[in-house]
N, C-alpha and C positions, 0 to 999 in steps of 0.2 A: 687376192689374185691380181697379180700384172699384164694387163696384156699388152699386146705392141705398141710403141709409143709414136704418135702421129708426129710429123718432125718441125711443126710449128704451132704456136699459140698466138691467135685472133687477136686482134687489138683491142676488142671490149675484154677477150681474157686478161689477159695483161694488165689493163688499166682496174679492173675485177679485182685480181688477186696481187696488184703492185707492190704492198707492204710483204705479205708473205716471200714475192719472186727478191724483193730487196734482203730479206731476213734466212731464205737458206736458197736462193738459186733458182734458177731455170732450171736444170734438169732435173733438180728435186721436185718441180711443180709440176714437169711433164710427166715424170714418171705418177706425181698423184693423179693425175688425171686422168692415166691410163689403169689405175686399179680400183678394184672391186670389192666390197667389203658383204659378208655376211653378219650379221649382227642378230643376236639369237638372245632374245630375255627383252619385254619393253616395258620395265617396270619406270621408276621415278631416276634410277641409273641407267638402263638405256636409252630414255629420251635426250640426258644430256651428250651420251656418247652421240646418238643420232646428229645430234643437231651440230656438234666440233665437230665432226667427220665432213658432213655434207656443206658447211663453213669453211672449210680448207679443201675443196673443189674436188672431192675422189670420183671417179665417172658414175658411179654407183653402188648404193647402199639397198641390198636387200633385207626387208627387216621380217623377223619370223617371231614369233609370239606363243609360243607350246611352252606350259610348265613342265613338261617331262623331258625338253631336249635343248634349254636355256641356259646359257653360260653366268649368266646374274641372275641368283635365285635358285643352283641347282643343288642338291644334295652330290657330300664329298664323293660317292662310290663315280656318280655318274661324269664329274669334272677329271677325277681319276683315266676313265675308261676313254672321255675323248680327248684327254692331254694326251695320252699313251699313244691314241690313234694318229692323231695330226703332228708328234710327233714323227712315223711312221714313214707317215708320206710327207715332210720336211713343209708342213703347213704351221706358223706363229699363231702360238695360244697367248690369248687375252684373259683373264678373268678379273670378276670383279662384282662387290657386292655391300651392301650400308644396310645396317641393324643400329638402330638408333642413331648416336652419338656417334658410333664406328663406320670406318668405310676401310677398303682394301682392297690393293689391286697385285696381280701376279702375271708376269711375264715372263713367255718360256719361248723366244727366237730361234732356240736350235743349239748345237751344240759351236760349231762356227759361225758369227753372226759378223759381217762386215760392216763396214759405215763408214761416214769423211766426218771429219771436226775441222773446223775454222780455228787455225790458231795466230796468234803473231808471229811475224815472218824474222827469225833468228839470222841479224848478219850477221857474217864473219869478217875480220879486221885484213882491208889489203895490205898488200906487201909494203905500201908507199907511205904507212900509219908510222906515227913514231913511236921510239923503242920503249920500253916497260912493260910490266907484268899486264896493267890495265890497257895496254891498246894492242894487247895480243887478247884480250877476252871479246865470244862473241857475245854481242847485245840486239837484245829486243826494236826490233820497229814498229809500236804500234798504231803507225799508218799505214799498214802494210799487212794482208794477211796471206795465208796458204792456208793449201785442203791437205790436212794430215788423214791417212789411211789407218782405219783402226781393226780390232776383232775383239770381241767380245764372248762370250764362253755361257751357256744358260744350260741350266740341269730341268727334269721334269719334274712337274708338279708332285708326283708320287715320292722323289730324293727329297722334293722341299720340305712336304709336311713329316716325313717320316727319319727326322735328325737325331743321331745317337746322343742323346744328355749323357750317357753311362762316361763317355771316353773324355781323357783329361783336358785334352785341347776345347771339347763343347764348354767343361765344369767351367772352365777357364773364363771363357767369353760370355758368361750368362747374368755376371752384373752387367755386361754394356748390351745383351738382348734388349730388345724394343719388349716390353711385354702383351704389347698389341697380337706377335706371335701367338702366343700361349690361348689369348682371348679370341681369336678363329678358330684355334682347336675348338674351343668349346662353344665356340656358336654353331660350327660344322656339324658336330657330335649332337648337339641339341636338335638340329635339322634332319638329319638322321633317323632320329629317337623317334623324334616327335611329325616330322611329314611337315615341317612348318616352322616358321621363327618366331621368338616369343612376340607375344600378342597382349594389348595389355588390358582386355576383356577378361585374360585369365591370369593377372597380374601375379596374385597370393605363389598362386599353382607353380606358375615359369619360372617364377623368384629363387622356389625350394630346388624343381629342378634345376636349374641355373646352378645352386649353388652344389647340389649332390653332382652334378656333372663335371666343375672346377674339380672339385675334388678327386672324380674315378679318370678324368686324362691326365692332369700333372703328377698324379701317383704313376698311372701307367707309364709318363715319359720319366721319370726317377725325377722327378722336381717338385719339390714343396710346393702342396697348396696352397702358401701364405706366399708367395711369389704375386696371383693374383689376389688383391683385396673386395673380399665386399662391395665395393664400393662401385663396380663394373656392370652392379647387377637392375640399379635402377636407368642408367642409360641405355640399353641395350633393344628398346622397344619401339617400334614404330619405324616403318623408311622416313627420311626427314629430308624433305627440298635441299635447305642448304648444305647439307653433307654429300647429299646426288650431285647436288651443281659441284662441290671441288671434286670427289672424287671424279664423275664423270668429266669432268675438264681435264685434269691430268689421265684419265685412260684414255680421252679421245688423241690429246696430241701423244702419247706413245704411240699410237697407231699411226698418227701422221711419219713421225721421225723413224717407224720402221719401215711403214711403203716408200718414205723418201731416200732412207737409210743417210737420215743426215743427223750429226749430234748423236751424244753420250745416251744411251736407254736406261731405263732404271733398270736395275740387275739384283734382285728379282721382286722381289717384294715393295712396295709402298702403303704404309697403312696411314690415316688420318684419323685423330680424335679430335672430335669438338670439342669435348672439356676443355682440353688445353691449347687449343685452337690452333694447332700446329702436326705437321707431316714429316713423318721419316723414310728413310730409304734405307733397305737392309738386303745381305742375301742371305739365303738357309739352302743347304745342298751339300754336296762334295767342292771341293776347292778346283 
């Protein structure tokens, strides 16, 4: 929530937050400073969220701690029913959660989502340039920049996870799928099942369902479950710091870039594996 924005910032703010106001503006910092964040789940991924939120100056972070009404850490039905809601009322869904190795984050701003990007400032060639094809072309000044007006387009959590594999356009695009995708169906499914995410007191036990679960969602979505391997099944246990720390780093500044509504948002998806110590960005939805 934003509330009205006071029409000056103090000079310990200022000198506070000077790298930030140099990096996306004044009015982006006022506007953070005038919003209000709820933050709902205070696992080993809320704390990082906490702490990049309240880093980048938001007026306030209330933090609520219930496993039955927690957006990191909730079972699918219940992220369903308040994507749907906030939705509703044109309030920006956050999710976002780390099961071993894996982290993932989802962003759902609405269906018209504005913002500025900072681009290089395109001359055009005056009248008084001389003749040819090249001095009638316009050229980049990158000493120089502008605030280009953008929109951006976000579907609900319910179109994201619920994508037709059957239609030829999905078949199409599903060697360049992330497979990170397919691997939250079945951690979702497993949380579901089980009221809890594997654990590795019950290591033998989680391992089998784990693997009986790949199997009954990528049948249900018409996709081979050799798509995921094996091999998903031994990182999948335990929340792990370093994966909290990137993911929650990158969910807190989407939150920053959407109160500020400055810069490109990731659209929709972002998942992170350790294994390969690297993150992607993908959408799943309607086009």
């Amino acid at each position: 929530m934003i509330e009205k924005e006071e029409t000056m910032i103090s000079e310990e703010e200022a000198a506070q937050y000077d790298r930030q106001i140099r990096l996306w503006g004044l009015e982006a910092q006022k506007r953070l400073r005038a919003s209000r964040v709820l933050l709902a789940g205070l696992g080993g991924l809320g704390a990082e969220i906490a702490k990049n939120l309240i880093l980048a100056g938001v007026k306030g972070v209330t933090l609520l701690d219930h496993k039955q009404v927690i957006l990191t850490g909730c079972p699918r039905d219940l992220m369903l029913r308040l994507d749907q809601l906030c939705s509703q009322n044109n309030i920006k869904v956050f999710c976002g959660d780390v099961c071993g190795y894996y982290g993932y984050m989802f962003t759902n701003l609405g269906p018209q989502y504005h913002y500025v990007e900072e681009k290089p400032k395109v001359v055009k060639p005056s009248r008084e340039s001389a003749d040819g094809p090249e001095s009638k072309k316009a050229k980049v000044d990158p000493s120089e920049t502008t605030m280009v007006k953008k929109m951006a387009s976000f579907c609900s959590l319910k179109q994201a996870l619920e994508v037709d594999w059957t239609s030829d356009q999905a078949k199409a695009s599903l060697k360049k799928t992330p497979v990170d995708y397919f691997l939250l169906q079945v951690l979702l499914k497993f949380r579901t099942d089980k009221g809890r995410d594997p654990e590795p007191s019950s290591y033998e036990e989680d391992s089998q369902a784990l693997r009986q679960i790949r199997d009954d969602v990528l049948e249900s979505l018409c996709v081979s479950p050799s798509l995921l391997s094996d091999h998903f099944i031994s990182f999948c246990f335990s929340e792990l710091s370093p994966v909290c720390a990137v993911v929650g780093g990158v969910l807190g500044q989407e939150v920053v870039k959407a109160l500020s509504q400055r810069d490109a948002p990731h659209r929709n998806f972002f998942f992170f594996d350790a294994c390969k110590g690297n993150g992607v960005v993908d959408y799943f939805g309607p086009n």
